[in-house]
N, C-alpha and C positions, 0 to 999 in steps of 0.2 A: 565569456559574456558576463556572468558573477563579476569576476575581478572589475571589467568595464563599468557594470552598473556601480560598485560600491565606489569608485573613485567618482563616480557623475553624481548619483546623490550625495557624494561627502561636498560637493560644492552648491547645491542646492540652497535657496531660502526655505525656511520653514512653510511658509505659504504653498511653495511648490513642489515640495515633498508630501505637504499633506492632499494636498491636486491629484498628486501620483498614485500614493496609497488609495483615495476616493475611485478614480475612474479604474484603477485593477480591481479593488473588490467587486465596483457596478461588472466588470468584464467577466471575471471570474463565475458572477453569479448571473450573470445573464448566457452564456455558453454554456452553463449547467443545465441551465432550462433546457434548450436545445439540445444537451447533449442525451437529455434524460428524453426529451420527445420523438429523437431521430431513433433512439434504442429502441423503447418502448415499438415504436414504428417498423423497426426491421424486426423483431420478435413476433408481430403478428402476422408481417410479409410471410417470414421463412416458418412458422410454425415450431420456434425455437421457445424453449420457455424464456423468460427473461434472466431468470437465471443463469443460465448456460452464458445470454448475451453479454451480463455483467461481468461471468467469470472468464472471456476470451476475448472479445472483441478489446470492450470497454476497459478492463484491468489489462491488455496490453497496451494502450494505450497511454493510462495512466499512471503505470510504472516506468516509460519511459525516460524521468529523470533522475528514478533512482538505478537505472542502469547505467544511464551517465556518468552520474558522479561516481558509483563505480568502477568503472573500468577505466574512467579520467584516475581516479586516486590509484589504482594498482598501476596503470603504466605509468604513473610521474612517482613509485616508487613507498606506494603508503597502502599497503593489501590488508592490514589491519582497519585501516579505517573503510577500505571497499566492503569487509564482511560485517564490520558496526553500522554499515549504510542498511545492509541486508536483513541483517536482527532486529535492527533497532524500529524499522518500517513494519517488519511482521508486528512488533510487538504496538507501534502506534495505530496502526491499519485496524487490531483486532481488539485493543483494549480501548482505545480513546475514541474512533472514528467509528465503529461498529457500536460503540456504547453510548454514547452522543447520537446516533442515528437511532437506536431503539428506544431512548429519553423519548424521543421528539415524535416516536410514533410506532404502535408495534408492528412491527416487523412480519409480513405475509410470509410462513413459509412454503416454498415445493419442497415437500417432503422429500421424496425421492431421488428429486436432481440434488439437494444441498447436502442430504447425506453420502452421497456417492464423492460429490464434489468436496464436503468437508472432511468425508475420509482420506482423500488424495490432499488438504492441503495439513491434515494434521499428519499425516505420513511423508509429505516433504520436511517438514518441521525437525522431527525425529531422526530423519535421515539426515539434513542439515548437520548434526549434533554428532550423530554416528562416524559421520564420515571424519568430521575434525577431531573428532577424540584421538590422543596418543596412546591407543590400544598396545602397541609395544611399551610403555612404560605409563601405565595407569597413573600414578602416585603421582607424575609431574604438571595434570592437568593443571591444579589448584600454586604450581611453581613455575612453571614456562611456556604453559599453556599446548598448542596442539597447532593443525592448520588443513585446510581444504583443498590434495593436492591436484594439480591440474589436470591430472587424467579425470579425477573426478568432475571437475566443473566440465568438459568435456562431455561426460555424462550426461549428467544436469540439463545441458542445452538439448541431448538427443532425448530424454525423458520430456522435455518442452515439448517439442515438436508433437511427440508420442500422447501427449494430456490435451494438444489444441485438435489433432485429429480426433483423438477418441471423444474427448466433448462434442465437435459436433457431429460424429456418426453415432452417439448416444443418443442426445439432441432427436435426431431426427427420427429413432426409434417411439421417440415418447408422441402421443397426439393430443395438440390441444382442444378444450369442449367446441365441437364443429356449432354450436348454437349459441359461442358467442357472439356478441356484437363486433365488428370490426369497422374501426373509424379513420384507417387513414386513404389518402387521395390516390389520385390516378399517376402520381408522379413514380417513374419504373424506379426497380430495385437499387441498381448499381448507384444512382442519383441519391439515395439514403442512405445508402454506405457510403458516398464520397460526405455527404452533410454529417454526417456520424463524427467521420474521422475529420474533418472539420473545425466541428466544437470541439473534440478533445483535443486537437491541437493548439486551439485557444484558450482554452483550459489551462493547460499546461504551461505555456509563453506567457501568461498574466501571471499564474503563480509565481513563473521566475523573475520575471520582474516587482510582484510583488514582496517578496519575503528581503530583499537586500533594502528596500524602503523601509519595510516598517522595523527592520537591524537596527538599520541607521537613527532611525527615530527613536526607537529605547535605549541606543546608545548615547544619544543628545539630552535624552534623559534621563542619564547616569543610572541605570538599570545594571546590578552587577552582573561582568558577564557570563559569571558560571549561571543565572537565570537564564539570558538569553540562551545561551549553546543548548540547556536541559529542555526549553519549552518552541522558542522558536525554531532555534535548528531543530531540534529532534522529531518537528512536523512540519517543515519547511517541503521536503520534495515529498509529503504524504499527502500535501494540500488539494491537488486535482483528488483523489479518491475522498478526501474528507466532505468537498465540497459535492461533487457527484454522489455518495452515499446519502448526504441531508437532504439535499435535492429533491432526490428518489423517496425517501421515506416521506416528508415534508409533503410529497405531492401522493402520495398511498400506493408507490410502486415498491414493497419492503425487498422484494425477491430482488429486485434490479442492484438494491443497495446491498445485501447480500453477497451476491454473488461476483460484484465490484469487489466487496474486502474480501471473500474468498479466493477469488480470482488472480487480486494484489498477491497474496499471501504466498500462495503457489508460484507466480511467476517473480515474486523477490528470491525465492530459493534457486529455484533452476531456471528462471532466464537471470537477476541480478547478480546471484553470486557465483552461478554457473559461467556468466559471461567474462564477470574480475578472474573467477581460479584462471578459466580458456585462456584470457589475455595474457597470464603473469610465467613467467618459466617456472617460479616458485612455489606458484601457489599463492592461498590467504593464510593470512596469520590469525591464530586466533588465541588471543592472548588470554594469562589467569582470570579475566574480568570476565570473558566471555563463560566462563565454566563456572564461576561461583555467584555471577549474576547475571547474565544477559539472556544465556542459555534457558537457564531453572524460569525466569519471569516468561520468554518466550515460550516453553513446552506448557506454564500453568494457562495462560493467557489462551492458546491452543488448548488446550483439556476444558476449559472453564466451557468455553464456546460447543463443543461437542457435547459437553453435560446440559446445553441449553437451548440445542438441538433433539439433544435424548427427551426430556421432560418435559418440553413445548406441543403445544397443542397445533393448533394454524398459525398461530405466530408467536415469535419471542416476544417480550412483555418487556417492561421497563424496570421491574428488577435485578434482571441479569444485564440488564443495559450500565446500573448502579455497580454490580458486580465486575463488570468486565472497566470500568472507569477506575473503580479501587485497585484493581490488580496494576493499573497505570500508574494510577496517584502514589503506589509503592515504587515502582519504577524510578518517576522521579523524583521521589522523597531518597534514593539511593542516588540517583544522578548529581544531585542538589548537595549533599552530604560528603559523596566522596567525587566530585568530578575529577581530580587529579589522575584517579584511575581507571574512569569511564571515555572511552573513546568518543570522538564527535560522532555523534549518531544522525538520522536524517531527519 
């Protein structure tokens, strides 16, 4: 579909490219609305915190394209770039989108559920790392790097399954204050989860059609490409979660947009790169860039967030929102400087 869309906008007039770009953004952000109303609404249905909803529901959802392209790059033969799909999304998920959401408004935390839940996605992170290291010969990480073999990603996907039940029989252990208010309608359950999954799926399909329009247009605008590859693509299939975590903050639901990039994070590891290892005979490759920079920026990026979970009161604030955007802005001030040896990320 990508390949289809860039040869139809490379024929476009500018008037109708900028048409294109107009009504995906209005789409993008009008299915947000919804996607954040239909959540918020089966959270109070099922007595789920929002958080839990953001980190299963709504983050599987919205990682679906960066499983795609995944497991499209590993079986057409590029496992390298299925697991730079996979890093490069933690690292945009948690530094750019999670830091942009807490600018725009502080962030409500559930203590409880997002430490439980931010232990498991900094403990996917680390295991990520673990697994690709070439523990039989240390010294070659930083020379020919390492890779994630496919017994592992196999793994990965059974430890998914294991992190969507245990969320929601945790989920359901927790109760929320019975003297809140509750404001949604008479329309039954199933009918919200169909509308849920719905908007995310509109979400999604605007993003992709959005991101090869607005290529095309920086490309028309002689934008050099190592910018685009470092800023567009490397938040292109992170777009549904960028727009749903703003969304959510934007409208005072912090915990929803939370537990969206929590949620991301966790299921780029073991459903995204769990899915590419499953697919490939091989495995991923994870090359020297991966260990002397992808890796180190993803574990800090993961540690910063946890240090801002530890020191936060009710909610994260907008200085670690500053922080966690600098830890990006280094990213792609490295992306930007040496892309010859940064893989295309998502």
């Amino acid at each position: 579909m990508e390949a289809w869309l860039e040869h139809f906008y490379g024929g476009l007039h500018w008037s109708l490219l900028g048409l294109v770009i107009a009504a995906s953004l209005y789409a993008v952000g009008w299915a947000a609305d919804w996607l954040v109303d239909e959540a918020v609404e089966l959270s109070e249905r099922s007595n789920i915190p929002k958080t839990v909803i953001g980190a299963t529901i709504v983050s599987l959802g919205t990682t679906m394209p960066e499983a795609a392209v995944s497991v499209l790059a590993a079986l057409q033969g590029s496992p390298g770039l299925a697991l730079g799909n996979a890093v490069g999304s933690v690292i945009c998920d948690t530094g750019l989108i999670l830091g942009i959401a807490a600018l725009i408004s502080p962030l409500r935390l559930d203590r409880s559920v997002v430490n439980r839940q931010g232990w498991i996605q900094f403990g996917a992170g680390v295991a990520l790392v673990v697994f690709a290291f070439p523990w039989s010969t240390p010294a070659a990480a930083l020379v020919t790097g390492g890779g994630l073999p496919r017994v592992v990603g196999f793994g990965f996907l059974a430890a998914l399954v294991a992190y969507m039940v245990l969320s929601i029989r945790w989920a359901r252990l927790e109760h929320t204050d019975p003297t809140e208010e509750l404001t949604y309608d008479d329309a039954p359950t199933w009918l919200v989860v169909i509308k849920l999954l719905f908007a995310i799926g509109i979400v999604v399909v605007a993003a992709q059609v959005l991101i090869p329009a607005v290529d095309e247009a920086a490309t028309r605008m002689a934008i050099p490409e190592s910018i685009i590859a470092a800023t567009l693509v490397a938040f292109g299939t992170s777009l549904p979660e960028l727009v749903t975590a703003v969304t959510a903050a934007r409208r005072g639901h912090g915990e929803l947009a939370i537990g969206n990039v929590v949620g991301a994070d966790i299921l780029n590891v073991l459903f995204v790169s769990g899915a590419a290892a499953a697919a490939t005979p091989g495995g991923l490759i994870a090359d020297p860039y991966f260990f002397s920079v992808l890796f180190p920026v993803m574990l800090f990026v993961l540690l910063v967030f946890r240090i801002g979970i530890f020191v936060s009161g009710e909610a994260m604030g907008r200085p670690f929102g500053y922080v966690l955007l600098g830890a990006y802005g280094v990213y792609l001030a490295v992306s930007l400087i040496f892309p010859e040896s940064a893989p295309s990320l998502p």
